[in-house]
N, CA, C and O atoms as CSV, one atom per row, in Angstrom:
chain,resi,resn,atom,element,x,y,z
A,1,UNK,N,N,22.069,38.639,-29.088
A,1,UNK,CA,C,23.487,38.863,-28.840
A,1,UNK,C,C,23.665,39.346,-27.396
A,1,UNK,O,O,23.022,40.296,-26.950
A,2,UNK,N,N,24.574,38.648,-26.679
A,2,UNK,CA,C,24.699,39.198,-25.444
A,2,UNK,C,C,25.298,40.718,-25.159
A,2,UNK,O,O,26.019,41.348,-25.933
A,3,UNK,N,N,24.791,41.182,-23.769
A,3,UNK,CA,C,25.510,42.653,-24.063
A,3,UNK,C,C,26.729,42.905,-23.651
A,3,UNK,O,O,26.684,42.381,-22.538
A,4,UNK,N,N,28.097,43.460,-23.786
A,4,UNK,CA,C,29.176,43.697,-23.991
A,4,UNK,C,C,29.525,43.521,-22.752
A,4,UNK,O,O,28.483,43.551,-22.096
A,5,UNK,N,N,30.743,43.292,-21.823
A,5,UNK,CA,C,31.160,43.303,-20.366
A,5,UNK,C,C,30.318,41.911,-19.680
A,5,UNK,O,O,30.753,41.469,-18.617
A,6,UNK,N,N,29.119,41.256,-20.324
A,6,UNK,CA,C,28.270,40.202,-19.645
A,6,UNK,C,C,29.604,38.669,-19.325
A,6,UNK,O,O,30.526,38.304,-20.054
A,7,UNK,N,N,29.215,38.194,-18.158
A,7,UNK,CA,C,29.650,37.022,-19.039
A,7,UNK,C,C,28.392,35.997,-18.290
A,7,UNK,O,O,27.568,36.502,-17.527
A,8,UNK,N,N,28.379,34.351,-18.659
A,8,UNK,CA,C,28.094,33.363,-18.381
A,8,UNK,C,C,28.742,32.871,-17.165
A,8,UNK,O,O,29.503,33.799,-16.892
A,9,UNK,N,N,28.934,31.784,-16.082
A,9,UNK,CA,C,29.904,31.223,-15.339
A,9,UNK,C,C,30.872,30.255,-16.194
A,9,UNK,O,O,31.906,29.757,-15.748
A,10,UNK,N,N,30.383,30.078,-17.455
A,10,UNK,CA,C,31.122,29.122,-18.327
A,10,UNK,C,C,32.480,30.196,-19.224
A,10,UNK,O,O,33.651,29.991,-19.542
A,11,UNK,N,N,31.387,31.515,-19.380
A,11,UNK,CA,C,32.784,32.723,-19.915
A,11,UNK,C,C,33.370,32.862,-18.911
A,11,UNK,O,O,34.533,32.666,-19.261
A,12,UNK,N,N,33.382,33.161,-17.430
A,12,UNK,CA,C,34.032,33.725,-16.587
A,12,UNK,C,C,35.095,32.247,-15.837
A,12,UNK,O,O,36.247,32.234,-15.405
A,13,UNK,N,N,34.445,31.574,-15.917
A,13,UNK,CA,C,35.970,30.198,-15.692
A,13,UNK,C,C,36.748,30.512,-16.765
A,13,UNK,O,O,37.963,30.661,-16.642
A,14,UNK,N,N,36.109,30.643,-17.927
A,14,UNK,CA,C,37.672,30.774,-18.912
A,14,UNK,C,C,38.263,32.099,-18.888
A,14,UNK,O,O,39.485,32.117,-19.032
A,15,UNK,N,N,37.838,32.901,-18.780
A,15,UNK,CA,C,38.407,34.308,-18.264
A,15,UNK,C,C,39.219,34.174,-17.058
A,15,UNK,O,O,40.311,34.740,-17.125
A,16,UNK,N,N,38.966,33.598,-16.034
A,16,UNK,CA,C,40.163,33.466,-14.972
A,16,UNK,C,C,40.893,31.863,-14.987
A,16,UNK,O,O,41.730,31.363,-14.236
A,17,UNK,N,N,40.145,31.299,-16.240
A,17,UNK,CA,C,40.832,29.896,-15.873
A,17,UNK,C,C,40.804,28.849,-14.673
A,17,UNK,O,O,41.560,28.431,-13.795
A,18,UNK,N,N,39.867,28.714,-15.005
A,18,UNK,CA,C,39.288,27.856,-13.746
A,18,UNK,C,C,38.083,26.840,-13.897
A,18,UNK,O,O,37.707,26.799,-15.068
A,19,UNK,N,N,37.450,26.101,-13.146
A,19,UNK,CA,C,36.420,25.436,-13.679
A,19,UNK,C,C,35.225,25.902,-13.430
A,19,UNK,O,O,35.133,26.415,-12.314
A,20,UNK,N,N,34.122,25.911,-14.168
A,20,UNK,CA,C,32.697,26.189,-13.745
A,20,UNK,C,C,32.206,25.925,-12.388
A,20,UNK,O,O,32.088,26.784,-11.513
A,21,UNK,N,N,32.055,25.249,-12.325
A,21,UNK,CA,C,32.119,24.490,-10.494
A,21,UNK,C,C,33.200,24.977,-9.457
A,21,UNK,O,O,32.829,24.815,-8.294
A,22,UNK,N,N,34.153,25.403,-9.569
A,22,UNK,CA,C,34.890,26.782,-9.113
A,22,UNK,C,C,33.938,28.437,-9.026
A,22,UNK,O,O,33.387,29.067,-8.124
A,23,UNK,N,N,34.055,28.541,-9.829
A,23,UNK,CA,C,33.015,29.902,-9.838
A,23,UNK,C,C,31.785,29.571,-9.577
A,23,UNK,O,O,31.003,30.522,-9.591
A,24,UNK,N,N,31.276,28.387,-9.308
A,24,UNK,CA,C,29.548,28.149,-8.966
A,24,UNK,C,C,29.905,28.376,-7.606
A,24,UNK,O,O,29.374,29.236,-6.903
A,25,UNK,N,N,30.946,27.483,-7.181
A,25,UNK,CA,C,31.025,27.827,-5.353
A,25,UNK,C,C,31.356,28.832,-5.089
A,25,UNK,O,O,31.094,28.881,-3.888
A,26,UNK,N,N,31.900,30.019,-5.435
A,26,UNK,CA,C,32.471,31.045,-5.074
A,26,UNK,C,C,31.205,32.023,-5.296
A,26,UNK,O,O,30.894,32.908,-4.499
A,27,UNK,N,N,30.347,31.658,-6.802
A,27,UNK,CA,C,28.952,32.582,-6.061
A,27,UNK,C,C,28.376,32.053,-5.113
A,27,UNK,O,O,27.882,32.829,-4.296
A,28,UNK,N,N,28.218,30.487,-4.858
A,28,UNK,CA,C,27.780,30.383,-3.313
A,28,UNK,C,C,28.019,31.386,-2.127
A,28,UNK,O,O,27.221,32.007,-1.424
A,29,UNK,N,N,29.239,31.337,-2.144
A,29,UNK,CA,C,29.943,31.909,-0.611
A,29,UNK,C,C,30.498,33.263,-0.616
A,29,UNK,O,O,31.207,33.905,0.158
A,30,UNK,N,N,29.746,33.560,-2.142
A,30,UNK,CA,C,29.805,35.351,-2.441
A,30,UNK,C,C,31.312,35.823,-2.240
A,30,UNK,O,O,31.682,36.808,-1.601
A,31,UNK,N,N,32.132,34.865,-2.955
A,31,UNK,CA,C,33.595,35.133,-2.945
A,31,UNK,C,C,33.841,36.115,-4.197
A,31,UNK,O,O,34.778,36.913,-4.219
A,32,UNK,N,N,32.756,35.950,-5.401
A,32,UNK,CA,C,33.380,36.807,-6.401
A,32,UNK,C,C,31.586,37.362,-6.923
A,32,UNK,O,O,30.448,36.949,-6.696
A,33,UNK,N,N,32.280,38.648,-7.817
A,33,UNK,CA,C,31.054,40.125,-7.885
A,33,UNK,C,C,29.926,39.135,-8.921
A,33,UNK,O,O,30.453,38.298,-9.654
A,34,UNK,N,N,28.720,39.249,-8.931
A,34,UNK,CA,C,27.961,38.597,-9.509
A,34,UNK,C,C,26.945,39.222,-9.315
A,34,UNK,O,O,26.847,39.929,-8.313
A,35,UNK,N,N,25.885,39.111,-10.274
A,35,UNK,CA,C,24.205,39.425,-10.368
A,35,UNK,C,C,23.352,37.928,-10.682
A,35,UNK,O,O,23.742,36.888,-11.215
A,36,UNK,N,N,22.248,38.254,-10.201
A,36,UNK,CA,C,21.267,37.168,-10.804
A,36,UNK,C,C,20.325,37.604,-11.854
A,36,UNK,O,O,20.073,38.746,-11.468
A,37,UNK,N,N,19.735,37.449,-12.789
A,37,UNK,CA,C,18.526,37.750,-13.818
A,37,UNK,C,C,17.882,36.683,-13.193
A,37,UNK,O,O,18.387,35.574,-13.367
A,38,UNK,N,N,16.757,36.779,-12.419
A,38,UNK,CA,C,16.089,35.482,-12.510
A,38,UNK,C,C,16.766,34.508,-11.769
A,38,UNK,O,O,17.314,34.624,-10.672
A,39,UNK,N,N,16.656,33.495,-12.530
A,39,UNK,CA,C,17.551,32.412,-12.182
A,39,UNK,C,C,18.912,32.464,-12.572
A,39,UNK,O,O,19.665,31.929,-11.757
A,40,UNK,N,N,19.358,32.865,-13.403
A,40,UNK,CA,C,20.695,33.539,-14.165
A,40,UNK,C,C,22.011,33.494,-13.471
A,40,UNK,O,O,21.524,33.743,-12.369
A,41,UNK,N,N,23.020,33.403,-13.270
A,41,UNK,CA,C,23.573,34.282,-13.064
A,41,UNK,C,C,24.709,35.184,-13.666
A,41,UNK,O,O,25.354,34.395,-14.357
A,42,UNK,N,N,25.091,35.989,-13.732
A,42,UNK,CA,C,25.695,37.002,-15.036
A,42,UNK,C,C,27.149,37.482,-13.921
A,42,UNK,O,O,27.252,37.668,-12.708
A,43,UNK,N,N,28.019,37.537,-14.978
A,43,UNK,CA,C,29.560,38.499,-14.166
A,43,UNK,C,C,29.603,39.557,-15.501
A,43,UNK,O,O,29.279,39.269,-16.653
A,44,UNK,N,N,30.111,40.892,-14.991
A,44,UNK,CA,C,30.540,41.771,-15.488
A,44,UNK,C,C,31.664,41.977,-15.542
A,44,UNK,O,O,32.180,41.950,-14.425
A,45,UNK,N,N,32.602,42.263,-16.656
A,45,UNK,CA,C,33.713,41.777,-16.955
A,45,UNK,C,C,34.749,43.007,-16.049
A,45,UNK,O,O,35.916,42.868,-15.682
A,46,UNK,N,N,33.964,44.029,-15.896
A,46,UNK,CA,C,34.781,45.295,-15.568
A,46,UNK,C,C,34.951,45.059,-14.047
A,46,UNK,O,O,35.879,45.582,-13.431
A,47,UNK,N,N,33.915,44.156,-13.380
A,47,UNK,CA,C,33.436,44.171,-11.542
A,47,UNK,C,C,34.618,42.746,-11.389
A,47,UNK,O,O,35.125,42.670,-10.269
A,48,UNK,N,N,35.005,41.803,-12.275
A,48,UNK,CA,C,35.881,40.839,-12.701
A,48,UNK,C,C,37.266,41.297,-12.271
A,48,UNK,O,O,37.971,40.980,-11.313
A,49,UNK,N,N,37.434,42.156,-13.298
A,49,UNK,CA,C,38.984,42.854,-13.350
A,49,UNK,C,C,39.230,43.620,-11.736
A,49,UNK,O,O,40.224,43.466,-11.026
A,50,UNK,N,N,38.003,44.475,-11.424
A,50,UNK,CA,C,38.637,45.345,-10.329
A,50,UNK,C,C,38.442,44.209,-9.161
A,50,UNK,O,O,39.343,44.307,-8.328
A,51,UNK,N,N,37.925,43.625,-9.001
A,51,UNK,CA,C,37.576,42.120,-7.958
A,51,UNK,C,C,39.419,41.548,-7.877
A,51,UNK,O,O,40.194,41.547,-6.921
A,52,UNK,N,N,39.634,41.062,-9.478
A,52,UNK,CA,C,41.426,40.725,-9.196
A,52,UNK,C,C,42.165,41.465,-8.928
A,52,UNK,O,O,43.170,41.026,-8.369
A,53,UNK,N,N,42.088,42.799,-9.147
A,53,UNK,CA,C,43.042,44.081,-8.962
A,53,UNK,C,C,43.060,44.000,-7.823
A,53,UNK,O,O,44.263,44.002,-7.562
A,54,UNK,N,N,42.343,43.901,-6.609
A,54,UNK,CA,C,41.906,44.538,-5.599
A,54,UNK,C,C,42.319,43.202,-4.622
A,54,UNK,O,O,42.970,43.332,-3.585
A,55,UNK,N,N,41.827,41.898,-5.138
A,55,UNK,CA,C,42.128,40.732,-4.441
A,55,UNK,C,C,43.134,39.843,-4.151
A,55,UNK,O,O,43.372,39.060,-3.231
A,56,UNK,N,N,43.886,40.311,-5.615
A,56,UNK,CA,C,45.434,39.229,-5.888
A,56,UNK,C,C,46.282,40.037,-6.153
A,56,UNK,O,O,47.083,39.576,-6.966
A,57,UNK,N,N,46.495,41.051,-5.847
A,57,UNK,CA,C,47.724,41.967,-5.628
A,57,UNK,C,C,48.873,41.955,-5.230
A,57,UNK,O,O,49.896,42.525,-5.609
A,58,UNK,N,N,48.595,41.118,-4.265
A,58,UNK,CA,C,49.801,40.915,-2.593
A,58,UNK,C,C,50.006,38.774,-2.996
A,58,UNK,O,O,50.658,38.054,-2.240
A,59,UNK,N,N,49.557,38.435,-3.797
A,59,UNK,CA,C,49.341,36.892,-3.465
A,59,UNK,C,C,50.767,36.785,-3.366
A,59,UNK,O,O,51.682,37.546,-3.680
A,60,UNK,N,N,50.707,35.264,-2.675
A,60,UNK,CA,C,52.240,34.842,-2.197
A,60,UNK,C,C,52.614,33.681,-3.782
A,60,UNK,O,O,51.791,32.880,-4.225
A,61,UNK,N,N,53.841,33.876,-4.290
A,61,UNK,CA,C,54.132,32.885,-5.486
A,61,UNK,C,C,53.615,31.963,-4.706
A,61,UNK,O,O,53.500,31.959,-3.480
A,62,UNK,N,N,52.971,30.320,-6.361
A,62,UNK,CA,C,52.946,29.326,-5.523
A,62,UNK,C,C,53.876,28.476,-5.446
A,62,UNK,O,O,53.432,27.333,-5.341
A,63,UNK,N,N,55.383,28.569,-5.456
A,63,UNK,CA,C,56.505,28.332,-5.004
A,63,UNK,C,C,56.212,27.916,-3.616
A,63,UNK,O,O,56.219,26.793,-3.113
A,64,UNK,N,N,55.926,29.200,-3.060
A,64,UNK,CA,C,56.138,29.525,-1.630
A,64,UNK,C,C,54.672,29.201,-0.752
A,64,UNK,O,O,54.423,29.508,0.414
A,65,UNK,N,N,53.974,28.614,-1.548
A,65,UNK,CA,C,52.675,28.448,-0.836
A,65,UNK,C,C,52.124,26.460,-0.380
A,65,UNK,O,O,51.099,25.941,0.063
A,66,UNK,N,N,53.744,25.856,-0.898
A,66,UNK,CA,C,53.039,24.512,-0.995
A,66,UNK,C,C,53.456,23.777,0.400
A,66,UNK,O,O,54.442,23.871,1.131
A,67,UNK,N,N,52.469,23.136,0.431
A,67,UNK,CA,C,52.881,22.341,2.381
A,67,UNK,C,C,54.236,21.707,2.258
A,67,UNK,O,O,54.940,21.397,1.297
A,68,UNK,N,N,54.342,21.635,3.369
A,68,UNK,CA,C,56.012,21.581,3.464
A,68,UNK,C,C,55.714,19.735,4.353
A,68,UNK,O,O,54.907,19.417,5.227
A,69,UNK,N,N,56.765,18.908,3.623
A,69,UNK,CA,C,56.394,17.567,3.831
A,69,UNK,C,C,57.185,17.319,5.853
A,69,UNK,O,O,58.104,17.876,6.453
A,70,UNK,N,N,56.389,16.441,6.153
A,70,UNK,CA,C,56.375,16.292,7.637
A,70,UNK,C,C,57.763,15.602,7.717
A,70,UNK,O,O,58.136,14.997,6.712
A,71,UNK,N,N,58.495,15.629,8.715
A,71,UNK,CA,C,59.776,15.183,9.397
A,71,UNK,C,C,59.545,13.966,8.966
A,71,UNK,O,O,58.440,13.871,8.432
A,72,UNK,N,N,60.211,12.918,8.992
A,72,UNK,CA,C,60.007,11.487,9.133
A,72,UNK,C,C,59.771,11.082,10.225
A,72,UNK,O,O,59.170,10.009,10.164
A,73,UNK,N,N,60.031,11.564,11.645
A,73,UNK,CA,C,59.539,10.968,12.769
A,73,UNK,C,C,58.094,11.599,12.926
A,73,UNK,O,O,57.769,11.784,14.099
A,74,UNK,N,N,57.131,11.978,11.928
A,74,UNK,CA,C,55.850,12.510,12.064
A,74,UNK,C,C,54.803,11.820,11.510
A,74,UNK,O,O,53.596,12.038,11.613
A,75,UNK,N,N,55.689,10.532,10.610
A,75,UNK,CA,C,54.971,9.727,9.537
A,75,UNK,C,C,54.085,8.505,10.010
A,75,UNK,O,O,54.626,7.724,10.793
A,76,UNK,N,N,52.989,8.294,9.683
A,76,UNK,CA,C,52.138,7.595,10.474
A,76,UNK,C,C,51.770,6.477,9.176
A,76,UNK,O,O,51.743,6.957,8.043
A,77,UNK,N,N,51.537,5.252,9.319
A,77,UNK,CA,C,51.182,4.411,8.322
A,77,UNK,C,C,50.021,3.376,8.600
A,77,UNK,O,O,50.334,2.194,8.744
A,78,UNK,N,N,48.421,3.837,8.700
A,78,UNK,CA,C,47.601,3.277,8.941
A,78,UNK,C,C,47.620,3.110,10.829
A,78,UNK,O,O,47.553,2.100,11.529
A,79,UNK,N,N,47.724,4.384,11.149
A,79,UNK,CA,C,47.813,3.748,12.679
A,79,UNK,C,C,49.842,3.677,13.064
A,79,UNK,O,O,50.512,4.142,13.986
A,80,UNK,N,N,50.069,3.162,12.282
A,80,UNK,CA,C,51.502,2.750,13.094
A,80,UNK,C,C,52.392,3.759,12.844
A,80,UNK,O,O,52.154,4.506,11.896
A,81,UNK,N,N,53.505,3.948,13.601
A,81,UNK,CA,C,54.403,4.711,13.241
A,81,UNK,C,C,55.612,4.165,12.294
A,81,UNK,O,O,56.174,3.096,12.529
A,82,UNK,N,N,55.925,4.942,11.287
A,82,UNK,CA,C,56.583,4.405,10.233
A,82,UNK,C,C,58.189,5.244,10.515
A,82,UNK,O,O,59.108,5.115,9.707
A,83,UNK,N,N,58.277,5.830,11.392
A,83,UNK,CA,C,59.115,7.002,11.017
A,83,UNK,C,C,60.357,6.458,12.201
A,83,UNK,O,O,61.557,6.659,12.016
A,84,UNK,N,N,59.826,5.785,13.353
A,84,UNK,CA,C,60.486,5.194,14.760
A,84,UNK,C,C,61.433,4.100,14.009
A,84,UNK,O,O,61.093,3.399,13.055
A,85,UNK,N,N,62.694,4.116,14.657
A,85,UNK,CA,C,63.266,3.519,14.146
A,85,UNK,C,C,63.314,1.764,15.055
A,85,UNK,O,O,62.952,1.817,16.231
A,86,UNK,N,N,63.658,0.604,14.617
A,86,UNK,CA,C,62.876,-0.453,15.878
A,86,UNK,C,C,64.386,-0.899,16.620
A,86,UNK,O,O,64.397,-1.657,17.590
């Protein structure tokens, strides 16, 4: 039986909702709290919580976070300009 607070990268995507391969890169680039056993690697559910407390506090809605579409005179179509009027 695993011990209490452990998780897998397969528990901890579903704990923040996300994909495995999300949290594999983020222990890459040591974006989120993690241990290794070995080859292993293990999240603690408590180092989890204070990691989001601490990280996504301030986030901006994603309303307000999506690219904003280019002018039409900015529009490019394989090379040509699509946006110039002829």
């Amino acid at each position: 039986m695993p011990r209490e607070g452990l998780m897998t990268a397969a528990a901890a995507a579903r704990y923040l909702s996300c994909s495995v391969s999300t949290i594999r890169r983020m222990v890459g680039r040591g974006e989120i709290p993690h241990f290794r056993l070995g080859k292993l690697v293990r999240f603690r559910r408590s180092e989890i919580d204070a990691w989001l407390a601490l990280h996504h506090e301030g986030d901006i809605p994603a309303e307000q976070t999506r690219d904003v579409a280019p002018h039409p005179d900015q529009l490019f179509l394989f090379g040509r300009d699509i946006g110039a009027t002829a």
